[in-house]
C-alpha positions as CSV (number, residue, x, y, z in Angstrom):
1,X,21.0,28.6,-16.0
2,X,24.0,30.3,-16.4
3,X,23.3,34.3,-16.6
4,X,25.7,37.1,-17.2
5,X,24.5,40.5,-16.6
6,X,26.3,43.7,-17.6
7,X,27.1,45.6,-14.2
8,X,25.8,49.4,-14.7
9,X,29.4,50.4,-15.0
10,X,30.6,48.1,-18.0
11,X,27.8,49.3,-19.7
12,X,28.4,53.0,-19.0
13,X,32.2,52.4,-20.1
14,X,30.8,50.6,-23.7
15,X,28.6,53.0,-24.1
16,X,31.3,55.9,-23.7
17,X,34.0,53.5,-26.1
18,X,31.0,53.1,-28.8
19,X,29.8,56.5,-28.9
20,X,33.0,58.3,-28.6
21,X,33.6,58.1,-32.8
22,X,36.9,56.0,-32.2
23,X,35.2,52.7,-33.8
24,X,34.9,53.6,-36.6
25,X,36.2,50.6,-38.5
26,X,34.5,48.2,-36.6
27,X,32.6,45.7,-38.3
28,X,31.5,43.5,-35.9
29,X,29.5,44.3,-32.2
30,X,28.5,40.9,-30.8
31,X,26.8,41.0,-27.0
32,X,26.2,38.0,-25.4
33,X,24.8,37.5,-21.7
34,X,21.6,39.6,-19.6
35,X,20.7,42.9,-21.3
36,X,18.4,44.9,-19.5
37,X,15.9,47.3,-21.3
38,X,18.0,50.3,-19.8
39,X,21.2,48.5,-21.2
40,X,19.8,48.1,-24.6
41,X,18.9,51.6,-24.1
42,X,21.6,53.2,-23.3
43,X,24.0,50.8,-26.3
44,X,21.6,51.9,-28.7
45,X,21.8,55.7,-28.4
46,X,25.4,54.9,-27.8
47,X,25.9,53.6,-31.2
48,X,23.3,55.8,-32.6
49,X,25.8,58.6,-31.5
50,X,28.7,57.1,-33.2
51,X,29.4,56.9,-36.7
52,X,29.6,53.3,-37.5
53,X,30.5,53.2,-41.8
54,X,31.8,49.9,-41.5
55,X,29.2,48.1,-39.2
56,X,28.6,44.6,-41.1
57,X,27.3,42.3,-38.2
58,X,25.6,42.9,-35.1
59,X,24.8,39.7,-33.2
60,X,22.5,40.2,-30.1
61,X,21.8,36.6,-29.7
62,X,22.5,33.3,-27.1
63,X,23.1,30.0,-28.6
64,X,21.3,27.4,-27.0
65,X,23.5,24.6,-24.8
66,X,22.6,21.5,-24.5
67,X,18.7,21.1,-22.8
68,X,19.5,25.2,-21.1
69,X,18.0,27.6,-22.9
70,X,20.5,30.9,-22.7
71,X,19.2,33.8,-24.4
72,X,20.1,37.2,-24.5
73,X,17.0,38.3,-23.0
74,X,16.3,41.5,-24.9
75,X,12.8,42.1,-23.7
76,X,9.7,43.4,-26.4
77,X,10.2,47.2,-25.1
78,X,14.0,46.8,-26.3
79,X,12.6,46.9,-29.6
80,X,12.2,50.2,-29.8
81,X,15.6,51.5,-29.9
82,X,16.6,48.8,-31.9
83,X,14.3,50.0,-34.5
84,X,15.7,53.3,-33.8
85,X,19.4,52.7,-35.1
86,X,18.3,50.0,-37.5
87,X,18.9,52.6,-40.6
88,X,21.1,53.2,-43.5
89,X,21.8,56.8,-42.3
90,X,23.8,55.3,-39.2
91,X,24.4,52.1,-40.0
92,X,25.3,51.9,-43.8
93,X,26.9,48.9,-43.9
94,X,24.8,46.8,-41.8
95,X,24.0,43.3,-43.5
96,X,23.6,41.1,-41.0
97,X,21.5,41.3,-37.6
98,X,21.2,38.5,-34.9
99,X,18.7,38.4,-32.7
100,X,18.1,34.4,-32.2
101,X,16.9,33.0,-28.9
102,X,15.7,36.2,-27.5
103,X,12.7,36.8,-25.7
């Protein structure tokens, strides 16, 4: 299987771009590849700190290719800081969230 996983420092620098208030207008957040729980963690208070009005999509899913399963491998103790952002106080315009193929 082919695996990406975030280094500590690319999360630490998306964490700073997503809670710094300077996305606002984006609609989209896609993350694709190995997301530890501290990862997940840290996004999540990350966009939980930002103010994101125009959020439509968030996609924290893996396709599958061909007979390899690739997830994003968001693990069950993730869940809980998902939940944590997943309302229409900070995300108002939130229609749409992906989480296929995790585990």
């Amino acid at each position: 299987q082919d695996r990406t996983e975030l280094t500590v420092a690319q999360v630490d620098g998306l964490c700073k771009g997503l809670s710094s208030g300077g996305l606002k207008s984006l609609e989209e957040l896609s993350f694709h590849g190995e997301l530890s729980d501290k990862a997940v963690q840290s996004i999540c208070t990350a966009i939980g700190a930002g103010k994101f009005l125009s959020l439509r999509v968030m996609d924290i899913s893996r396709p599958r290719m061909m007979r390899n399963e690739m997830s994003c491998n968001v693990q069950p103790d993730s869940g809980d800081w998902l939940a944590g952002i997943l309302s229409a106080e900070r995300l108002p315009s939130l229609r749409t969230l992906k989480l296929n193929h995790t585990r």
